[in-house]
Backbone and ligand atoms as CSV (ligand in chain L), in Angstrom:
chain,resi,resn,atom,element,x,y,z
A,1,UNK,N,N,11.047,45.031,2.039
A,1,UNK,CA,C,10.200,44.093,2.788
A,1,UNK,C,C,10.138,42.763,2.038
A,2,UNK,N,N,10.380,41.282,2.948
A,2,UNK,CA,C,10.027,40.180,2.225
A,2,UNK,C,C,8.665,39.734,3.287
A,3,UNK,N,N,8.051,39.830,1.268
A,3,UNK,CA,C,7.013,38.414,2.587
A,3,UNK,C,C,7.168,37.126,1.718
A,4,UNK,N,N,6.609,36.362,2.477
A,4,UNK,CA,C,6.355,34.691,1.897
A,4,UNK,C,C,5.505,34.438,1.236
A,5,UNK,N,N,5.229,33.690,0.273
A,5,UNK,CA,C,3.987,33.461,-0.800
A,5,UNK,C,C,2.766,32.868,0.304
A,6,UNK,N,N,1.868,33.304,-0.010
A,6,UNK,CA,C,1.000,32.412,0.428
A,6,UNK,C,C,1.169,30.728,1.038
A,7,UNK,N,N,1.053,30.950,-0.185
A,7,UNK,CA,C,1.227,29.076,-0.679
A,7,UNK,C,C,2.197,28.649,0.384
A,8,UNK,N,N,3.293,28.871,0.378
A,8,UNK,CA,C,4.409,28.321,1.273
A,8,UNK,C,C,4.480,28.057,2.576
A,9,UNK,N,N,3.898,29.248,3.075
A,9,UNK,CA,C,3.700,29.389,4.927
A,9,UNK,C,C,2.808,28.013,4.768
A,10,UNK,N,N,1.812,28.374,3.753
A,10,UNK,CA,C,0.565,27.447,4.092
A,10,UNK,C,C,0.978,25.660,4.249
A,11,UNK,N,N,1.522,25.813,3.111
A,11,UNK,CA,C,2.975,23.948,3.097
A,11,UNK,C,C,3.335,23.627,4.586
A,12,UNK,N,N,4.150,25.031,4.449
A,12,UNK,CA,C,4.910,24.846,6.143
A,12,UNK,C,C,3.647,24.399,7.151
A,13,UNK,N,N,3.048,24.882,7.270
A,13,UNK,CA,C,1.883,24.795,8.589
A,13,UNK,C,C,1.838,23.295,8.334
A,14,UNK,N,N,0.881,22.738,6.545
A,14,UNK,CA,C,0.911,21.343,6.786
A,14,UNK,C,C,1.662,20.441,7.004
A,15,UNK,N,N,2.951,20.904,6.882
A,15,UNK,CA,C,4.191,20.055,7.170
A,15,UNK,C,C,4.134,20.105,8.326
A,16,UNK,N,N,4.178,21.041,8.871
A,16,UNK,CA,C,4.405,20.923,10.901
A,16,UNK,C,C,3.400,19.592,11.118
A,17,UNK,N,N,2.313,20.137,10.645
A,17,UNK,CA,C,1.071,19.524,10.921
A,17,UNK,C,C,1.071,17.806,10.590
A,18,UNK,N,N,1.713,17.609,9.507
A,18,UNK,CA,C,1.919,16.151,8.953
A,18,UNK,C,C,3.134,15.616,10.072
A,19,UNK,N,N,4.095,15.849,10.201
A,19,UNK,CA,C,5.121,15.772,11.313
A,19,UNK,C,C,4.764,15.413,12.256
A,20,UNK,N,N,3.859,16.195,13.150
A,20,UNK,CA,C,3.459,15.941,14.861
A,20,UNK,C,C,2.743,14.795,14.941
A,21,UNK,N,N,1.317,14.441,13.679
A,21,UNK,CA,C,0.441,13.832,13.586
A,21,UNK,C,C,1.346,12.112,13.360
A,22,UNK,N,N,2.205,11.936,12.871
A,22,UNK,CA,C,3.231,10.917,12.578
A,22,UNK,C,C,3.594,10.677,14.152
A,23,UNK,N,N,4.355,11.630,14.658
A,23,UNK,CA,C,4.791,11.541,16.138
A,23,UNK,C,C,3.291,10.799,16.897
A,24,UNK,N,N,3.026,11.356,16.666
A,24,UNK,CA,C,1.508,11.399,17.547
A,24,UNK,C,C,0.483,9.511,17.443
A,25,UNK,N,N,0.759,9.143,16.157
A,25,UNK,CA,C,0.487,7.774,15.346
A,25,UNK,C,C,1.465,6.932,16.259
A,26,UNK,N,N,2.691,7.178,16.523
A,26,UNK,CA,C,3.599,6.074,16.604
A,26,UNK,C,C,3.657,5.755,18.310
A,27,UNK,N,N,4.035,7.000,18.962
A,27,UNK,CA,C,3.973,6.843,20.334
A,27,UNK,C,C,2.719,7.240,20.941
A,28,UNK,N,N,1.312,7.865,20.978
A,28,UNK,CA,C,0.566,7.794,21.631
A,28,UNK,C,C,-0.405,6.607,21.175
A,29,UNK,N,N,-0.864,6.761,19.987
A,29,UNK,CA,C,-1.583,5.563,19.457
A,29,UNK,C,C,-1.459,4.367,19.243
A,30,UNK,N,N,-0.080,4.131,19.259
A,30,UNK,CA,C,0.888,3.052,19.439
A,30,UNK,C,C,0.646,2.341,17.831
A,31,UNK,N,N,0.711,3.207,16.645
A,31,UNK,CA,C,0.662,2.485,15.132
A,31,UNK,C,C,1.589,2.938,14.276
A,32,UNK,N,N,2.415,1.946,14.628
A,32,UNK,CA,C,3.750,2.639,13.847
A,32,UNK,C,C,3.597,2.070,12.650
A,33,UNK,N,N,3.029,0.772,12.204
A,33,UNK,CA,C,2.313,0.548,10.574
A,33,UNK,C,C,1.734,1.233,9.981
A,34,UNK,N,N,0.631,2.157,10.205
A,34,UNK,CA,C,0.042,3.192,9.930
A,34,UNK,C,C,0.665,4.210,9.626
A,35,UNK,N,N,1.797,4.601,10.870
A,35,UNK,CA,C,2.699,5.578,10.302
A,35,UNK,C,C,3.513,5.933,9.533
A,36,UNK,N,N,3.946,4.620,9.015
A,36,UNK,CA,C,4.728,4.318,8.040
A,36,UNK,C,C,4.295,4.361,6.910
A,37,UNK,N,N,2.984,4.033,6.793
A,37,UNK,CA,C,2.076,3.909,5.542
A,37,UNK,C,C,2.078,5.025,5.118
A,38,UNK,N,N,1.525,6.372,6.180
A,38,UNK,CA,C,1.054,7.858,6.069
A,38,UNK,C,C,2.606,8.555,5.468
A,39,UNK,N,N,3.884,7.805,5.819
A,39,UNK,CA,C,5.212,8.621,5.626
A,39,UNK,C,C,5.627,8.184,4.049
A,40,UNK,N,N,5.073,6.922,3.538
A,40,UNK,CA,C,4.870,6.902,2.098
A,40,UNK,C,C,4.613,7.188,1.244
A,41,UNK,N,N,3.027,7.298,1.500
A,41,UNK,CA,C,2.449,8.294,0.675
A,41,UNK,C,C,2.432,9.752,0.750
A,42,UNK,N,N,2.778,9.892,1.901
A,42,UNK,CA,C,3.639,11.280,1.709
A,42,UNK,C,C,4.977,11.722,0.812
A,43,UNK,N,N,5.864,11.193,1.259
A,43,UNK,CA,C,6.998,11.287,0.499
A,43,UNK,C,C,6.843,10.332,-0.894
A,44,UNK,N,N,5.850,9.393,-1.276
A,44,UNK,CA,C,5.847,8.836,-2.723
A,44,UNK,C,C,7.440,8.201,-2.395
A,45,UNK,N,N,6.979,7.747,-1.655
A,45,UNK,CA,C,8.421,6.120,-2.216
A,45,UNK,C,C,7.640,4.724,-1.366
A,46,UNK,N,N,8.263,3.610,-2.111
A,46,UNK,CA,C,7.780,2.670,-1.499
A,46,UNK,C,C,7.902,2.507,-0.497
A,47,UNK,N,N,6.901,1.443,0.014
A,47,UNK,CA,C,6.876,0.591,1.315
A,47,UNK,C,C,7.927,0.201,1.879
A,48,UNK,N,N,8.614,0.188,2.812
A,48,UNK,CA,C,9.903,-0.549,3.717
A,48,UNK,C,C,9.265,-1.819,4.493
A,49,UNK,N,N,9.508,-2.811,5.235
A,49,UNK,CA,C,9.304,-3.938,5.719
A,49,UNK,C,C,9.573,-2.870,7.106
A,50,UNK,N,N,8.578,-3.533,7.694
A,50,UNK,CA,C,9.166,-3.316,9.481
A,50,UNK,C,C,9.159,-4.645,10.423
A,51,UNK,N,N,10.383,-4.889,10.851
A,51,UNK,CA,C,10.259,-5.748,11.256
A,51,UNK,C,C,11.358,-5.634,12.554
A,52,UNK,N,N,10.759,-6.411,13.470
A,52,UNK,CA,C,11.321,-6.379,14.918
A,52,UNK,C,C,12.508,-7.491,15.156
A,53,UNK,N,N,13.440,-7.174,15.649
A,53,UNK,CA,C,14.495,-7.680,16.267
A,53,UNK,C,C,15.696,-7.021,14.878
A,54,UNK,N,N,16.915,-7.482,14.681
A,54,UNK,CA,C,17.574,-6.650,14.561
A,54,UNK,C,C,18.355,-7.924,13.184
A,55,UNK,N,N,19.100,-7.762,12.000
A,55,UNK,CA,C,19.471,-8.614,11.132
A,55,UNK,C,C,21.139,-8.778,11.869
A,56,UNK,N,N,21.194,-10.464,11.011
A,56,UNK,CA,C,22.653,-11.068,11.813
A,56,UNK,C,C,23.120,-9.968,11.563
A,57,UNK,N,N,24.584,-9.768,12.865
A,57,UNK,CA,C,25.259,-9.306,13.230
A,57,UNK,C,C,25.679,-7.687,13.487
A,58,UNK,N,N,24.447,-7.689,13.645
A,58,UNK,CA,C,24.380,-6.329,14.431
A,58,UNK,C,C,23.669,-6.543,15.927
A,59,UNK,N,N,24.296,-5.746,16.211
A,59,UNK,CA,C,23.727,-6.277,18.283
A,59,UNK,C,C,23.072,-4.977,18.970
A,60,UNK,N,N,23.900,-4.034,18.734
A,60,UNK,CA,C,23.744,-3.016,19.337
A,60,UNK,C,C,22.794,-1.765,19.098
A,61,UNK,N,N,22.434,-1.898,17.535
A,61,UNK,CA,C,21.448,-0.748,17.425
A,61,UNK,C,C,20.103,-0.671,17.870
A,62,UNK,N,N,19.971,0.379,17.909
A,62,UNK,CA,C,18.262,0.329,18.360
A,62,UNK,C,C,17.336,0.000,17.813
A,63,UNK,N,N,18.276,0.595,16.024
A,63,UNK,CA,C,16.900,0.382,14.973
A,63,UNK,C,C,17.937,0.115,13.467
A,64,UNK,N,N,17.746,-0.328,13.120
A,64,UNK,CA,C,18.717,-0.560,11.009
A,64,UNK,C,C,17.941,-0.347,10.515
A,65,UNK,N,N,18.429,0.011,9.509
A,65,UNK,CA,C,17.946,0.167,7.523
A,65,UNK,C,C,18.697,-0.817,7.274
A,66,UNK,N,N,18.024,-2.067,6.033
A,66,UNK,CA,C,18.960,-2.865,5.430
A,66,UNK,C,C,18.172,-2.784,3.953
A,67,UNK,N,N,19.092,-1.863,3.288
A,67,UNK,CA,C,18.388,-1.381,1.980
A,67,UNK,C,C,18.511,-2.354,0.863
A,68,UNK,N,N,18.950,-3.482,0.515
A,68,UNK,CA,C,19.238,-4.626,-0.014
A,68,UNK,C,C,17.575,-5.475,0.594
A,69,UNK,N,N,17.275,-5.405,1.591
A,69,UNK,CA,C,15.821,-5.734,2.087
A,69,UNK,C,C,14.844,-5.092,2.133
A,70,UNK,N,N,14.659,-3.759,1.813
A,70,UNK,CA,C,14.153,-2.467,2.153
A,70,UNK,C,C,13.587,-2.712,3.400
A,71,UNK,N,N,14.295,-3.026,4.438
A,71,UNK,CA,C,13.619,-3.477,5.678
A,71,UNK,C,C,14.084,-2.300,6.529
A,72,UNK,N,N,13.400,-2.026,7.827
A,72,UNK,CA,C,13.912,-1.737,8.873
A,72,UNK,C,C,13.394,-2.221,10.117
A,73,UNK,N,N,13.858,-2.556,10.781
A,73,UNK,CA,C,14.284,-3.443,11.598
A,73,UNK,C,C,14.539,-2.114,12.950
A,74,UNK,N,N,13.737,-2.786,13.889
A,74,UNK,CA,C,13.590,-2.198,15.059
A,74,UNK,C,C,13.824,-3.214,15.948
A,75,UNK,N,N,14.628,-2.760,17.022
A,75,UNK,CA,C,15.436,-3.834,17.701
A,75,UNK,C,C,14.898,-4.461,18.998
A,76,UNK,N,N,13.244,-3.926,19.499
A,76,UNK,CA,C,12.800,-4.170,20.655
A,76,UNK,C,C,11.110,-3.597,20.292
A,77,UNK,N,N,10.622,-4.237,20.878
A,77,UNK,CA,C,8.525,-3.907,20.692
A,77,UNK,C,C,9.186,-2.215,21.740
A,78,UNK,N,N,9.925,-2.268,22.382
A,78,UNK,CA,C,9.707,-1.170,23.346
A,78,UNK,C,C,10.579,0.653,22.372
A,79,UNK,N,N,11.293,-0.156,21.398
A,79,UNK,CA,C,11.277,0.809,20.204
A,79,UNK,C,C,10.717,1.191,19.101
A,80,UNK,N,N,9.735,0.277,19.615
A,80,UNK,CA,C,8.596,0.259,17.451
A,80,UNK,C,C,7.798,1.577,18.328
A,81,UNK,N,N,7.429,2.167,19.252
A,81,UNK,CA,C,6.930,3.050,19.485
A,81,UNK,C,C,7.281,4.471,20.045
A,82,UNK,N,N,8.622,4.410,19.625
A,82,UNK,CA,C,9.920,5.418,19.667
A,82,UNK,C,C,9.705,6.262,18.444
A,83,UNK,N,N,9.089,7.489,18.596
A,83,UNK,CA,C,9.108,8.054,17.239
A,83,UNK,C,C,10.150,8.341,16.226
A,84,UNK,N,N,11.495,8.708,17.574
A,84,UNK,CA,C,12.774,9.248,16.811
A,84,UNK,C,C,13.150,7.836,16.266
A,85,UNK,N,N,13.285,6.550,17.045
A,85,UNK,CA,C,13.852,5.426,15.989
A,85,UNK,C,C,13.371,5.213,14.889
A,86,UNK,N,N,12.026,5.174,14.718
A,86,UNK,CA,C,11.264,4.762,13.435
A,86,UNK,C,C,11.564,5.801,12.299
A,87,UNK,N,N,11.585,7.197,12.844
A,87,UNK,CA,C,11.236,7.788,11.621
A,87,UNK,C,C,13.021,8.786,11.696
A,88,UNK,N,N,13.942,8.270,11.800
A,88,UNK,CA,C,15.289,7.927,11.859
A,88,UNK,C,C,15.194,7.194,10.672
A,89,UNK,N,N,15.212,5.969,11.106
A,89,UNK,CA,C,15.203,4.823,10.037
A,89,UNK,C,C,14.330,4.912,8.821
A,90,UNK,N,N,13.408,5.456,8.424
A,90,UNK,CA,C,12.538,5.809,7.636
A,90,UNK,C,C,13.455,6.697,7.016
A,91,UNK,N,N,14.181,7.902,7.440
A,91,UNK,CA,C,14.732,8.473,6.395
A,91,UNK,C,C,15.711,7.922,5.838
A,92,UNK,N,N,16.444,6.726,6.292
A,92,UNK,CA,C,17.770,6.081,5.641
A,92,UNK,C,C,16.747,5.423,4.522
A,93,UNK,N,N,15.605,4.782,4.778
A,93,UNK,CA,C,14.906,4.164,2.918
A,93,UNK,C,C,14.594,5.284,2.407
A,94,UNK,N,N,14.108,6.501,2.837
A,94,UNK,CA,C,14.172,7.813,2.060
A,94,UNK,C,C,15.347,8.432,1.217
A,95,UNK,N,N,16.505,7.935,1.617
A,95,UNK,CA,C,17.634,8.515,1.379
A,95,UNK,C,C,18.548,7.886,0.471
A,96,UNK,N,N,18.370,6.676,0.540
A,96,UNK,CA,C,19.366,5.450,0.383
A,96,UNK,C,C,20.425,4.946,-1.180
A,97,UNK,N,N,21.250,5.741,-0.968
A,97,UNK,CA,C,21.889,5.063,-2.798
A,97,UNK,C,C,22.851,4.242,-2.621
A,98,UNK,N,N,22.815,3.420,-3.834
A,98,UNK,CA,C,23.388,1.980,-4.100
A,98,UNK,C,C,23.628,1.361,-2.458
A,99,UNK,N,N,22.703,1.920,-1.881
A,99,UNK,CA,C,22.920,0.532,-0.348
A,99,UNK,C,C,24.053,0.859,0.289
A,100,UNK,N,N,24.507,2.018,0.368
A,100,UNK,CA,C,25.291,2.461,1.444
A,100,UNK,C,C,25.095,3.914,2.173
A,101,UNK,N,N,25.449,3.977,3.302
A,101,UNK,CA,C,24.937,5.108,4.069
A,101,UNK,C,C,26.139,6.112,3.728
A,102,UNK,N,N,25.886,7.250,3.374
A,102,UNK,CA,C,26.868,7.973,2.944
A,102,UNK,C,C,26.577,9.611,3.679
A,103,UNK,N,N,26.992,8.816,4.960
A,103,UNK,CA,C,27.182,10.584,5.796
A,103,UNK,C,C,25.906,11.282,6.154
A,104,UNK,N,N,24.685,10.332,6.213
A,104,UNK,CA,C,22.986,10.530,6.243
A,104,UNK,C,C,23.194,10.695,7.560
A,105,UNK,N,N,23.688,10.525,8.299
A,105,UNK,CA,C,23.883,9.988,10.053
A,105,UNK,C,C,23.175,11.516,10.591
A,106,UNK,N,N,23.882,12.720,10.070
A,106,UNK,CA,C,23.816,13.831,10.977
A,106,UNK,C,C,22.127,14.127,9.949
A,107,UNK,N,N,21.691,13.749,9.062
A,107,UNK,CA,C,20.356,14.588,8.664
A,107,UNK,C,C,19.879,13.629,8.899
A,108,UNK,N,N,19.893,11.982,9.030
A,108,UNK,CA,C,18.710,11.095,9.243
A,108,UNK,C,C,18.075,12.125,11.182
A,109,UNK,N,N,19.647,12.368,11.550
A,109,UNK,CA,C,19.195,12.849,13.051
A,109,UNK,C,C,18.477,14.234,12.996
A,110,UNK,N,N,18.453,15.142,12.001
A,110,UNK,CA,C,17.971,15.947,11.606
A,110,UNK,C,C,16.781,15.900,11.599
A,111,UNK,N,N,16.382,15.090,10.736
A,111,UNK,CA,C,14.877,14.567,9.909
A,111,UNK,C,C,13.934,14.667,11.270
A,112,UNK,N,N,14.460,13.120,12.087
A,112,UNK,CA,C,14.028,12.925,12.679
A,112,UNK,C,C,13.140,13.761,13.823
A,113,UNK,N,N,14.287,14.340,14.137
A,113,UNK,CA,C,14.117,15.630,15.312
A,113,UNK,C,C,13.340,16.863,14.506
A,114,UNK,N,N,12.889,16.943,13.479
A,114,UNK,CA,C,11.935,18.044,12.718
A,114,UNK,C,C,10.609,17.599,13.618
A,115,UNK,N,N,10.250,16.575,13.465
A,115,UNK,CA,C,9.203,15.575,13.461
A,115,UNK,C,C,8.771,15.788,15.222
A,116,UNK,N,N,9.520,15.399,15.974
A,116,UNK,CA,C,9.420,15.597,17.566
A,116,UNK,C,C,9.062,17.397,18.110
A,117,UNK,N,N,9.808,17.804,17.077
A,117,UNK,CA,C,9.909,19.307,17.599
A,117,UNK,C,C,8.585,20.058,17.020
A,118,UNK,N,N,7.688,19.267,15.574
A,118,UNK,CA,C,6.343,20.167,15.465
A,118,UNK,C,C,5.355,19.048,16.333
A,119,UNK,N,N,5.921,17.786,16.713
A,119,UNK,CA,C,5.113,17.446,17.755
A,119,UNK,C,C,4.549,17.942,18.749
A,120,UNK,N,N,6.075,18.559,19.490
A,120,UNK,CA,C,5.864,19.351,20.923
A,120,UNK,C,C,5.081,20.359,20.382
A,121,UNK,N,N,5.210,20.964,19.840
A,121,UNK,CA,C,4.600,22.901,19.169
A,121,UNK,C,C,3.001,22.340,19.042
A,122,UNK,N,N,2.615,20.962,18.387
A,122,UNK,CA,C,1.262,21.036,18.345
A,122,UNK,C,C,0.741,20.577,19.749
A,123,UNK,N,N,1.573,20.095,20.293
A,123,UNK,CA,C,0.919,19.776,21.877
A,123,UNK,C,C,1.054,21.226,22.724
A,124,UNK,N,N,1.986,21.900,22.673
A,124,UNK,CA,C,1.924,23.389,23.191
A,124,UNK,C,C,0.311,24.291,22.663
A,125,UNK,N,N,0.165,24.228,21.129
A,125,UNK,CA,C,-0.947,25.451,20.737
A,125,UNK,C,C,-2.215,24.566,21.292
A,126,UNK,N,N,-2.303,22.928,21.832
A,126,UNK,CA,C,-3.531,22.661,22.149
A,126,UNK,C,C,-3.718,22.637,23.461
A,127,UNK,N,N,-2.488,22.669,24.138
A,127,UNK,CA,C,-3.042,23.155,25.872
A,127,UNK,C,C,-2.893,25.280,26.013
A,128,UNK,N,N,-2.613,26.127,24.730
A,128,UNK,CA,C,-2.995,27.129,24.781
A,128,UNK,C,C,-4.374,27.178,24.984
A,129,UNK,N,N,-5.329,26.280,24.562
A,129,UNK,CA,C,-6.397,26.746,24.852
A,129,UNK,C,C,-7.441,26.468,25.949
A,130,UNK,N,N,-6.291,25.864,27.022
A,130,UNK,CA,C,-6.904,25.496,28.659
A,130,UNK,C,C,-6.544,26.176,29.285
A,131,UNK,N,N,-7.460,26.262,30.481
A,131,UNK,CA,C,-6.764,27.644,31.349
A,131,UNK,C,C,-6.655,26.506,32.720
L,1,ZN,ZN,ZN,20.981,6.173,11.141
């Protein structure tokens, strides 16, 4: 038989729990500054710049990391409240060595989608309790 330490499940729960509440900051409350703040001091790394519209010569993304700026750069007001863009981009300053992206693409999409998916789960256990 395995069981899990205590301790661990208990992490996990607050992690779900820290996750949804981020989701929850950016697109319902509409504070993606806040959220960013809360994803700092969580993870203990500095501050990133957020800033709207997109750096020369890029056109097409939704959202950049420009780690030479520690900026990220969201490409429209109608994406600063996109949970998956923001906290996408949040993991490339989470991630970031000597300023190049090195194959982060498939776990920044990873990261991200952790975050949406204990979203939904905490919006599921709180309409469990409506009939
Ligand atoms: Zn990316």
């Amino acid at each position: 038989m395995l069981t899990r330490p205590q301790s661990e499940s208990r992490n996990r729960f607050e992690e779900a729990e820290f996750q949804g509440n981020i989701v929850r900051l950016i697109a319902i409350e509409r504070k993606p500054e806040e959220a960013l703040d809360a994803l700092c001091a969580h993870y203990r790394v500095e501050r990133p710049v957020l800033r709207i519209g997109l750096p020369r010569g890029e056109k097409k993304a939704l959202g950049c990391y420009v780690h030479r700026e520690r900026t990220i750069y969201i490409s429209s007001e109608d994406y600063l409240f996109d949970p998956y863009v923001l906290i996408h981009e949040f993991y490339h300053h989470l991630r970031h060595v000597d300023g190049k992206h090195r194959g982060t693409e498939r776990h920044a999409r990873d990261f991200a989608l952790s975050f949406l998916r204990n979203a939904q789960r905490a919006v599921a256990r709180r309409s469990d309790g409506l009939s």
